[in-house]
ZAMARGU-4260 file (C-alpha; in steps of 0.2 Angstrom, whole numbers, plus 5000, padded with zeros to 4 digits):
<rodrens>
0) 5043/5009/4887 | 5024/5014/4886 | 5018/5028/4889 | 5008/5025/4904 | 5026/5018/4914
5) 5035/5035/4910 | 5025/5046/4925 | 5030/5029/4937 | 5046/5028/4933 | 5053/5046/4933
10) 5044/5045/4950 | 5056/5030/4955 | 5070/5038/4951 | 5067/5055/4960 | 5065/5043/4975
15) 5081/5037/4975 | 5088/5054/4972 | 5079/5060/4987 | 5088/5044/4999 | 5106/5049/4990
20) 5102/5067/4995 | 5098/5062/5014 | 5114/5050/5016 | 5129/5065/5016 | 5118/5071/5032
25) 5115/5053/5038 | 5099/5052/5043 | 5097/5036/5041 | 5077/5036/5045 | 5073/5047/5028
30) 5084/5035/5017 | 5076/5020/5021 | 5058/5030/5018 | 5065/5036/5000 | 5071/5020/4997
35) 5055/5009/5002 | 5044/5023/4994 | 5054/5018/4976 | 5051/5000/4982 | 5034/5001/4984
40) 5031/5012/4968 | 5040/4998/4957 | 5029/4983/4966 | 5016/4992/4961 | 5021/5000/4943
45) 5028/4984/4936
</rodrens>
C-alpha cells in the first residue's frame, strides 16, 4: 500500500464502522449513507 492510499482507506473503514454502529438502533437511513459514503470514497480512491 503507498502512502498516499493509507489516509483513504482508514477513512473507508471508519465508514463502515459508522453504518455497523447505526444498525443495533436500526436506522436504516444512516446505514445506507455510511455505507454509500465508503462506496463512493473507494470509486474514487482506487
Amino acid at each position: 500500500m503507498t502512502k498516499e492510499l493509507i489516509f483513504p482507506t482508514i477513512l473507508i473503514v471508519l465508514d463502515i464502522c459508522a453504518a455497523l454502529a447505526y444498525m443495533p438502533s436500526c436506522d436504516w437511513r444512516k446505514v445506507v449513507y455510511w455505507l454509500a459514503a465508503a462506496v463512493l470514497t473507494s470509486a474514487v480512491t482506487y
